[in-house]
C-alpha positions in Angstrom: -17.3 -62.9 23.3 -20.0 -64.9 25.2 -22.6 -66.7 23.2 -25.8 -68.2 25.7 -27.9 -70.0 23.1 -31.3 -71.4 24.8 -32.4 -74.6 23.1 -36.1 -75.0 23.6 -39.1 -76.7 21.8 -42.6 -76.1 23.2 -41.4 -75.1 26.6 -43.1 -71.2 26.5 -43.8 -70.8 30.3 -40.1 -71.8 31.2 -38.5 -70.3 28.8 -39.8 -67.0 29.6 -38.8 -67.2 33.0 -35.5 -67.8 31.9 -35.4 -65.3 29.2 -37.0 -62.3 32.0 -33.7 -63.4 34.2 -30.9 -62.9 31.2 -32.4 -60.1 29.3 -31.0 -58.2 31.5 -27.8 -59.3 32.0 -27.1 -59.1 28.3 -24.3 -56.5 26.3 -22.7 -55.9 23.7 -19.7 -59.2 24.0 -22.9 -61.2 26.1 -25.4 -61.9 23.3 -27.9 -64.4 23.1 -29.2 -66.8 20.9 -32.7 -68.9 21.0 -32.7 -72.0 18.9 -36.4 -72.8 18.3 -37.1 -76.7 17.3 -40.1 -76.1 15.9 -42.6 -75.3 18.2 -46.2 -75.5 18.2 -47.3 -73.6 21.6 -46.6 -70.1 22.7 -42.7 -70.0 22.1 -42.2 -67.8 19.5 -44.6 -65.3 20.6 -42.7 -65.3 24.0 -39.7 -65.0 22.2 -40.7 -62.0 19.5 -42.1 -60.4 22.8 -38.2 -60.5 24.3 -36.6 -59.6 20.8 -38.6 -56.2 21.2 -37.2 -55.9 24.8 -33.6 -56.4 24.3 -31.4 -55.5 21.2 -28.7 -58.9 21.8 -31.2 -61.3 21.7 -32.0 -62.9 17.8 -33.9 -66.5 17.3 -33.3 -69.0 15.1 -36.4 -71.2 13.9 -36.0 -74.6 12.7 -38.3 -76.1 10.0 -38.6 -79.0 11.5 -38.0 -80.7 14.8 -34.7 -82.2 14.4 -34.1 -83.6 17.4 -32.7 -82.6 21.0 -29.6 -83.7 20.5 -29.1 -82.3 16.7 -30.5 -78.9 18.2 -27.5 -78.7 21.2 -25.3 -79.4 18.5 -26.7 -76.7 16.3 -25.7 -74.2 19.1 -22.3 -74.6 18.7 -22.7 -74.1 14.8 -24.6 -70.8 15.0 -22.2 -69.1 17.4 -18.9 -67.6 15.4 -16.6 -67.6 17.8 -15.3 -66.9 21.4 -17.4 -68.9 24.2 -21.0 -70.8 24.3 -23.3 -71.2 27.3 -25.6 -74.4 26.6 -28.6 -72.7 28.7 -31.3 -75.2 29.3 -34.9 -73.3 28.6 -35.9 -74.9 32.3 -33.4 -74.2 34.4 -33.3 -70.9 36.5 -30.3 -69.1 35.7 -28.8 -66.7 38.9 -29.3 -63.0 38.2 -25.8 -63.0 38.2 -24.6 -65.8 36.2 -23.0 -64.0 32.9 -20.9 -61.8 35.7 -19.6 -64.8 37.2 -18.9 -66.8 33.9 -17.3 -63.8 32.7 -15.0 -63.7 35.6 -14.1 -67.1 35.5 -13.6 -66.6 31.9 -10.8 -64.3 32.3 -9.1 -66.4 35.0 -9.0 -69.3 32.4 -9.0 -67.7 29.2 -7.1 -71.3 27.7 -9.8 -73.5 29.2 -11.4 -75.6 26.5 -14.1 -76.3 29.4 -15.6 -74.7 32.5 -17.4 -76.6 34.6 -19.8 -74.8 37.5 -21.4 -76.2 40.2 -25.3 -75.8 40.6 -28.1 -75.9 43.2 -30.2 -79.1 42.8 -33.5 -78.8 44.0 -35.6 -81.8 45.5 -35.7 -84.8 45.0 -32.1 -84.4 43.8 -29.3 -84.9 46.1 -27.4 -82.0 47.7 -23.8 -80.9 46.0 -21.6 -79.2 47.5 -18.5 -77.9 45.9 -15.9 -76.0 48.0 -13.3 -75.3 45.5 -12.3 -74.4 42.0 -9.9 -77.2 40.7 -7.9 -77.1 37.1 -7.5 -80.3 35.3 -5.3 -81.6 32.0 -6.6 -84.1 29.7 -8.9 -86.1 29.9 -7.7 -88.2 32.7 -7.6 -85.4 34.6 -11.0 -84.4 33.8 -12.4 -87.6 34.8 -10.3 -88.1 38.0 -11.4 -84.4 39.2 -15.3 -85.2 38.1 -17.3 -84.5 41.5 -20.4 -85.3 40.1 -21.1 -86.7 36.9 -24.5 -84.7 37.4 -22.9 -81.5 36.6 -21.3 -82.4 33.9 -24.3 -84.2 32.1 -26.6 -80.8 32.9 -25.9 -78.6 29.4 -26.5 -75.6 32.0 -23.2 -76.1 33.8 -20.9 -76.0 31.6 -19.3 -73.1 29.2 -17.3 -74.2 26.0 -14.4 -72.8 24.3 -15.1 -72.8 20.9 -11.7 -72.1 19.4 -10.5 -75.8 20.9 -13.8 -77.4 20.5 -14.8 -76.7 16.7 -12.8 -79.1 15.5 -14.1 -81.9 17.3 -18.2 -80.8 16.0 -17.7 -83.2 13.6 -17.0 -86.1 15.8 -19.3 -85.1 17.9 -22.4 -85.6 15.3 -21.9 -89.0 15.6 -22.7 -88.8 19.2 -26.4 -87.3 18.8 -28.0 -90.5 20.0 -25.5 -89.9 23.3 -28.0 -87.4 24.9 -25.0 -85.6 25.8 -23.9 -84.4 22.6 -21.8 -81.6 24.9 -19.6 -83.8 26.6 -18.7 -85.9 23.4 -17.5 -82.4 22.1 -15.1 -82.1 25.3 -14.3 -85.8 25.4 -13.3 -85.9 21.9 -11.6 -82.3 22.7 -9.4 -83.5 25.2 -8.4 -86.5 23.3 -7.3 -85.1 20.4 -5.6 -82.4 22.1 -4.4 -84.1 26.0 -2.5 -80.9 27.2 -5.8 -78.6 27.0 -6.9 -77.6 30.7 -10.8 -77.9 32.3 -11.8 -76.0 34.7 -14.9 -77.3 37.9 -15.4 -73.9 39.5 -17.1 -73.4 42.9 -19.3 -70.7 41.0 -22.8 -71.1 41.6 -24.8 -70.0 37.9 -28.2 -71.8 38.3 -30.8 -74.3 40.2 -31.0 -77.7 38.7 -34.4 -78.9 38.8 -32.0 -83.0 38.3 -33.5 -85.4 35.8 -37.2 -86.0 37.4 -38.2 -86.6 33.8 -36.1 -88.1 32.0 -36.2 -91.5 30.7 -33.6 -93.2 32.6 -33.4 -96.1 30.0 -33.0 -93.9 27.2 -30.5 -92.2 28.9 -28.6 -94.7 30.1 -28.3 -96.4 26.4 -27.5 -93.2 25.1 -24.8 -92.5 27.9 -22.8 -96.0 27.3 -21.4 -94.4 23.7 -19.4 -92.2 25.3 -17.3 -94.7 27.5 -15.2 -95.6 24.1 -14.2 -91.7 23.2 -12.0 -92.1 26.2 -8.6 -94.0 25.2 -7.5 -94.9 28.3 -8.6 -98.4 29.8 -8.4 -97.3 34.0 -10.0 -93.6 33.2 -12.6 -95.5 30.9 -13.5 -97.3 33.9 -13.6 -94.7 36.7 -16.0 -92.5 34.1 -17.8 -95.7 34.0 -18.0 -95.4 38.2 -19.1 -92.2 38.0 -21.9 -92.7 35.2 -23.2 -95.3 37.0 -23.6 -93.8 40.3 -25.8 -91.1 39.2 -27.6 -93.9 36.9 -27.0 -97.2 38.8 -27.5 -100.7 36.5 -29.6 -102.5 38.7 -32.0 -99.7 38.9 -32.8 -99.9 35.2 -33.5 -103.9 34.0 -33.7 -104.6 30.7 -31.7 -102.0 29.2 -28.7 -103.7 29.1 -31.0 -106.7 27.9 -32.0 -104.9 25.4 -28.6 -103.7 24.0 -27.5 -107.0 23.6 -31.0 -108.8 22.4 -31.4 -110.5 25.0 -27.9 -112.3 24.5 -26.8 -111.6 28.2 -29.0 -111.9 31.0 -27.0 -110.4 33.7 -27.2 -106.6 34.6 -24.1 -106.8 37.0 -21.7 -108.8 34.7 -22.7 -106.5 31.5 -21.7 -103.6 33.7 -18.7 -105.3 35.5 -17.7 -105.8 31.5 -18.6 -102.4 30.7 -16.2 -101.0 33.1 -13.3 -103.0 32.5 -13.7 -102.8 28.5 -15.9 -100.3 27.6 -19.0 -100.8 26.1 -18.7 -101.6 22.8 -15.1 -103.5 23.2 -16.8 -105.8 26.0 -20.1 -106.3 23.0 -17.7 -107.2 20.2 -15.2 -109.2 22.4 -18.1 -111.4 24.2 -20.1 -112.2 21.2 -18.3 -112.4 18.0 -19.8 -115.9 17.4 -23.4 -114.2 17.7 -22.8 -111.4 15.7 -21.2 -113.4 12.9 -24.8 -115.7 12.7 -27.0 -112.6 12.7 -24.6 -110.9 9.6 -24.9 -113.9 8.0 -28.9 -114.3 8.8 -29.5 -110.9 7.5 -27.4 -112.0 4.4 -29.7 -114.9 3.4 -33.2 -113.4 4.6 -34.4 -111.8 1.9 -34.0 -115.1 -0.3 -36.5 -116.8 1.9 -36.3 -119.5 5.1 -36.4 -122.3 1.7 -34.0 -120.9 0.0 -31.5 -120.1 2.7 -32.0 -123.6 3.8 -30.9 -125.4 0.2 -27.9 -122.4 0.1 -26.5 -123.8 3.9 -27.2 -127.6 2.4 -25.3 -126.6 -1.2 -22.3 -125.5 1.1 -22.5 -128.3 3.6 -22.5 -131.0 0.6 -20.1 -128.9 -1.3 -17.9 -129.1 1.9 -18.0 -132.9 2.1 -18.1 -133.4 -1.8 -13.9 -131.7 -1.5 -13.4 -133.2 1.8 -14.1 -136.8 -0.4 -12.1 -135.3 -3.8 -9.1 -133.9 -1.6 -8.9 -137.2 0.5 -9.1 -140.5 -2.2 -10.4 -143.5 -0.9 -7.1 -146.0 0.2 -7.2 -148.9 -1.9 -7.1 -151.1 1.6 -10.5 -150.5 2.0 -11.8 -151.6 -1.4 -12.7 -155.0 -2.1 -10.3 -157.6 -4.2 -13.3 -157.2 -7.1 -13.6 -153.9 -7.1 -9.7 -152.9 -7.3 -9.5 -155.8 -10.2 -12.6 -153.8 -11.9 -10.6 -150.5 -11.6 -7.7 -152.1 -12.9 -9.4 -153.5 -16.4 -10.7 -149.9 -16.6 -7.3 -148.4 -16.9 
C-alpha cells in the first residue's frame, strides 16, 4: 500500500496543480491523504472540489497551525501501514510518478528508504543521476548521498513505515530540524544498521530548490541532525555534504548566534562542527561558559543585590574554613600573645 499525503497550509493555487496531476494516478493500494494546517485561503475549497473528483483522496483539517515540521510528522501518524510519499503541495509531481515509485517499490520491497532523483529548475544547480545504487546503514547512506538536496526535499523520498514507526518518537524531538524526514531515517538506520536505502535514477518530480527558504533558519535547524549519526568520520562527511548545499560563510551570524556570541569565527565553528558534531564540539569548547550562565540563571531571580551578598557569603565562608582548617603556627605570634594564650588555658 502506498500512502502520498500532501502537507499544505494556505498554498491553494499549487496545491491544486498538484492535486489535478495525482488524481489521476490514484487506486485502490495508491490513496491519498491532504493534511490541512489550518488554512485561511482557498485550500479546503480546492480540496472538497478534488474529494468530489476522486473516491482515494480524504483530508484531514488541523485546528490549529501546528507547525511545518509537527504537520510532516503527522503524515506518518495518519497513514496505517505499507509506504508514505512526503508530497510537497509545490512541487510538480510527473504524471507518472506513483508508476514509477511502485516499480521501484517492488524491486526493494525491504528498503526502509527510497531516494529519487529530481529535476531542479533555475536558479538551482543541475543533477544528474545516472544510476540506482543500494546502500546499508547509515554509513552507507551517507557515503552514497549525491546530493544532500535530494535528500533534504520531502518530495524525493518514499518511507517504509514498517522500519520507520518505531523511530516517530525519536524523531519528535527533531521538529525544530526542518527535516523531520530524515531524522526518521537517520534514527532508522541507527537503531537498525543492516536496513538497506535505496537513491534511484527515477525521475518523480521538478524541484522548484529552496529560493525561499530562510537559509539561517535552516541551517540552525539542520546542525541537530549531525549528532543522530554515531559515527565520528560519517558524522563529518554528512557534515561536507550539508554544508555544500548550505555553505558557512554564506550565512554570518548564525553560528554566532548559536553560541551567543561566544565564538566569533564561522570557519572554526564549522571546522569543530565537522570533526565533533555540533553539540559535542558546543559542550566540549565551553563548559566554563555554560557553567556561569547555569549558575546566573540560578541566582537571577533573587536580584543583582542579592546574588552579589550570596557570591560574597560563599567567598568569606571559603576563607573563614581555609583559616579554621589551617591554625595560625605559633612562630608567627608574638612572645605576649602566646604567654596571653597560655594564662587563658
Amino acid at each position: 500500500m502506498l500512502y502520498i499525503t500532501i502537507p499544505t497550509y494556505n498554498r491553494a493555487a499549487p496545491l491544486k496543480r498538484t492535486l489535478e496531476i495525482i488524481l489521476p494516478q490514484l487506486h485502490e493500494h495508491a490513496q491519498c491523504v491532504v493534511l490541512d494546517n489550518c488554512s485561511t485561503d482557498a485550500t479546503p475549497d480546492v480540496i472538497a472540489e478534488a474529494q468530489r473528483q476522486s473516491p482515494y483522496l480524504r483530508t484531514i483539517r488541523h485546528g490549529v497551525n501546528v507547525g511545518g515540521g509537527a504537520n510532516f510528522l503527522r503524515c506518518f501518524e495518519v497513514a496505517p501501514t505499507g509506504w508514505i510519499w512526503l508530497l510537497s503541495d509545490d512541487d510538480a509531481p510527473h504524471r507518472d510518478a506513483i508508476a514509477t515509485i511502485e516499480e521501484e517499490i517492488s524491486r526493494h520491497p525491504d528498503a526502509c528508504y527510497i531516494n529519487f532523483a529530481t529535476i531542479r529548475r533555475p536558479p538551482a544547480k543541475p543533477f544528474h543521476r545516472p544510476s540506482t545504487t543500494v546502500s546499508i546503514g547509515i554509513d552507507g547512506l551517507v557515503e552514497a548521498l549525491d546530493h544532500f538536496g535530494n535528500l533534504l526535499f520531502i518530495t524525493a523520498g518514499v518511507h517504509n513505515l514498517e522500519h520507520n514507526r518505531p523511530s516517530l518518537r525519536l524523531a519528535a524531538l527533531e521538529i525544530a530540524s526542518h527535516a523531520v524526514h530524515v531524522a526518521i531515517t537517520l534514527n532508522t538506520l541507527a537503531l537498525n544498521p543492516s536496513l538497506r536505502t535505496v537513491q534511484s535514477s527515477g525521475i518523480i518530480a521538478d524541484l522548484d530548490g529552496p529560493a525561499g527558504w530562510n537559509p539561517d533558519a535552516v541551517t540552525t535547524g539542520l546542525l541537530r541532525l549531525l549528532p543522530l549519526i554515531p559515527d565520528l568520520r560519517t558524522r563529518r562527511l554528512f557534515a561536507d555534504k550539508l554544508f555544500e548545499m548550505f555553505p558557512p560563510g554564506t550565512h554570518q551570524g548564525t553560528y554566532r548566534h548559536l553560541l551567543s556570541g561566544m565564538r566569533t569565527s564561522d570557519t572554526m565553528l564549522s571546522n569543530d562542527i565537522e570533526r565533533y558534531g555540533f553539540l559535542a564540539a558546543t559542550i566540549h569548547r565551553y563548559q566554563v561558559p555554560a557553567m556561569a550562565a547555569i549558575l546566573c540563571q540560578a541566582v537571577a531571580p533573587y536580584g543583582p543585590r542579592a546574588a552579589l551578598r550570596w557570591i560574597h557569603s560563599l567567598a568569606r565562608g571559603g576563607r573563614s574554613r581555609n583559616r579554621s582548617s589551617q591554625p595560625e603556627s605559633e612562630p608567627h605570634k608574638s612572645v605576649i600573645e602566646q604567654l596571653r594564650t597560655n594564662d587563658r588555658h
